[in-house]
N, C-alpha and C positions, 0 to 999 in steps of 0.2 A: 469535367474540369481536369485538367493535365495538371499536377506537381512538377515544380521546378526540382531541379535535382537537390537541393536539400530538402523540403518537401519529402519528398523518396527516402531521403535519407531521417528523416523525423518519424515517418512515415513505422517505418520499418522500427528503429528505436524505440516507441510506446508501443507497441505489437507487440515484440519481443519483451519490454518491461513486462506487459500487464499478463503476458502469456505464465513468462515464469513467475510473477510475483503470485500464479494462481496455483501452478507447483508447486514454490515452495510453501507458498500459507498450509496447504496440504500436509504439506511435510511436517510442517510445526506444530499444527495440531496433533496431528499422530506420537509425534515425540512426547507430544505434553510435558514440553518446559517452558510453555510460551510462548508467546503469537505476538504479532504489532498491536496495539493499541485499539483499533478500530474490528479485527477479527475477533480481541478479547473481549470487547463488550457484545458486538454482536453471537459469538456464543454461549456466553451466558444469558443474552438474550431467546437465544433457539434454543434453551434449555428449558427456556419456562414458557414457551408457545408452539402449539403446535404444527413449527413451520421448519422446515429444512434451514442450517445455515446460511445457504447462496438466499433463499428467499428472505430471510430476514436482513442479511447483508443488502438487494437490491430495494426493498422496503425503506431503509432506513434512509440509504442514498437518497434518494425518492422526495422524499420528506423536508432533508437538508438542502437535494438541487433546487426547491421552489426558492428557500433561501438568497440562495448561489446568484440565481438566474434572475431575482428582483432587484439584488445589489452590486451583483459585477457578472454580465453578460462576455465580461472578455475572458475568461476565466474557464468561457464551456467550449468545448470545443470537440473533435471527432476522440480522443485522448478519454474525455470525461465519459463517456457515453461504454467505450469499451470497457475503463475499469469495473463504473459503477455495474454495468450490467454479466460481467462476463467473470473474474475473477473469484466470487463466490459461488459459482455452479461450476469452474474448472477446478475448485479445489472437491465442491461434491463429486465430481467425475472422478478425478484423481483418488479419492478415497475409496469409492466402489471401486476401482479396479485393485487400487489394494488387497481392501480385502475379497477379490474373486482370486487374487494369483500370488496373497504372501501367505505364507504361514500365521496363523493366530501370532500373536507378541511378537510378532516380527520387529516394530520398531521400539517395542520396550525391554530387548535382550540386548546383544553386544551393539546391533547396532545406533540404539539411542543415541547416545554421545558425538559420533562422526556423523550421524545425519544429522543432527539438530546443528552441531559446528557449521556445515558445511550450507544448511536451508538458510541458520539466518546469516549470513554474509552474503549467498547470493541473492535473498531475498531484498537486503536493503538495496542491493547493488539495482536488482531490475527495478527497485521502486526508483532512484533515485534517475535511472535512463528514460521511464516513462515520464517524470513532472518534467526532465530537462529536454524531452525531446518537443516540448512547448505544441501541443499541439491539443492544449486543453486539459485539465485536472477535476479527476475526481470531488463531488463536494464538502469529504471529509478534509483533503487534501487544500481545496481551495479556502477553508476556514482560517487554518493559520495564515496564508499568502496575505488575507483581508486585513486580519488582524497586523501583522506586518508593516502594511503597511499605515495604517491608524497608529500605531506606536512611535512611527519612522525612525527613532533612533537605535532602536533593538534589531541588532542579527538577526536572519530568518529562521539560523540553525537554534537561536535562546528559545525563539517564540515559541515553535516547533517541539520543541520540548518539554516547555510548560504547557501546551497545548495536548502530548500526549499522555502527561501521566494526570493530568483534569481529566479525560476521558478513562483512563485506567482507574483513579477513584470514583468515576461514576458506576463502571463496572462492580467496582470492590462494593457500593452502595445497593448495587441489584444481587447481592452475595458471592460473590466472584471473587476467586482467590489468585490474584497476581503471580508470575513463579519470576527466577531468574530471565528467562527469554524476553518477558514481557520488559523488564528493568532494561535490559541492555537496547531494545530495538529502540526504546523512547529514548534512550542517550545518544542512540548512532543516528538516527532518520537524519535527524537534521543537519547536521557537520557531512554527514557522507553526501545528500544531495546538493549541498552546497560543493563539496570538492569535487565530485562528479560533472555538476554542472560546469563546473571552472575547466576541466579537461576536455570535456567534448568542446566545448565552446572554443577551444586552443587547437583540436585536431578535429573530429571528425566533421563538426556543424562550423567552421572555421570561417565557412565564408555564408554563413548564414546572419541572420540578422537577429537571431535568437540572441537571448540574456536571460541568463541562470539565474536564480532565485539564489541572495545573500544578503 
């Protein structure tokens, strides 16, 4: 099947989200001040199982896509497939080679502070290019959208919010201790994918038929 040029262009867009949303989750874990929502639960879940984070993260996907996939089919798409599957083994990748080629405490010396700054901004940033590049969402991702739209009067960016820090107390319930990082990404996800969506939609998918989530 041949992609129309936005297509190409969406294409490329959740590639590059889900690639670096798998960097910097990486990155955030190592800082340990804080991860998004859904990496905080699933770590404290691969705390207490004896499975690698990326497994316990694609598990869990897994679980929800049956969800996903019984009540909104529009919702899966080549998008959902990449995060769920690929994003918690590019951050196990990205951590092994950490530690094959940094020093011990590398990211808990001077660097902590300017990597953690620097992981969650790009971090929300690629999350927010892979949901607006519409070519299908995660089934963590797609929960709020659902929810969304059953509320119909609430913003996507309110839902989205109440929706990540519900997951952050369920964490806190499996003994999971929330830091500063985890506070701020469940404030930013929602507002930043909405203003995201609003700009690509104005320049680069312009002449697409896509429509951002707000």
């Amino acid at each position: 099947m041949k992609f129309r040029v936005t297509d190409k262009r969406r294409l490329v867009l959740c590639a590059v989200g889900v690639l670096f949303m798998g960097v910097f989750v990486s990155l955030l874990i190592e800082t340990d001040y804080g991860q998004d929502p859904f990496t905080f639960f699933n770590l404290v879940l691969s705390s207490r199982v004896p499975l690698s984070f990326g497994t316990c993260e694609v598990i869990e996907n897994v679980v929800v896509f049956a969800f996903v996939f019984w009540r909104r089919r529009d919702l899966i798409g080549i998008g959902s497939f990449l995060n769920m599957i690929l994003i918690g083994y590019i951050s196990d990748f990205c951590r092994w080679v950490y530690r094959m080629t940094l020093p011990a405490g590398f990211f808990l010396g001077l660097a902590r502070v300017p990597v953690f700054a620097v992981a969650i901004v790009c971090f929300v940033i690629a999350c927010a290019l892979y949901m607006n590049a519409d070519l299908g969402v995660a089934p963590y991702d797609a929960l709020p959208i659902m929810l969304t739209v059953r509320l119909k009067r609430v913003p996507f960016r309110f839902v989205r919010m109440c929706f990540d820090f519900s997951v952050i107390g369920i964490g806190m319930l499996l003994g999971g201790m929330p830091t500063i990082g985890n506070i701020l990404i469940a404030l930013l996800l929602g507002p930043v994918v909405s203003l995201v969506g609003g700009i690509l939609s104005r320049t680069v998918l312009a002449d697409s038929d896509m429509v951002a989530h707000n």
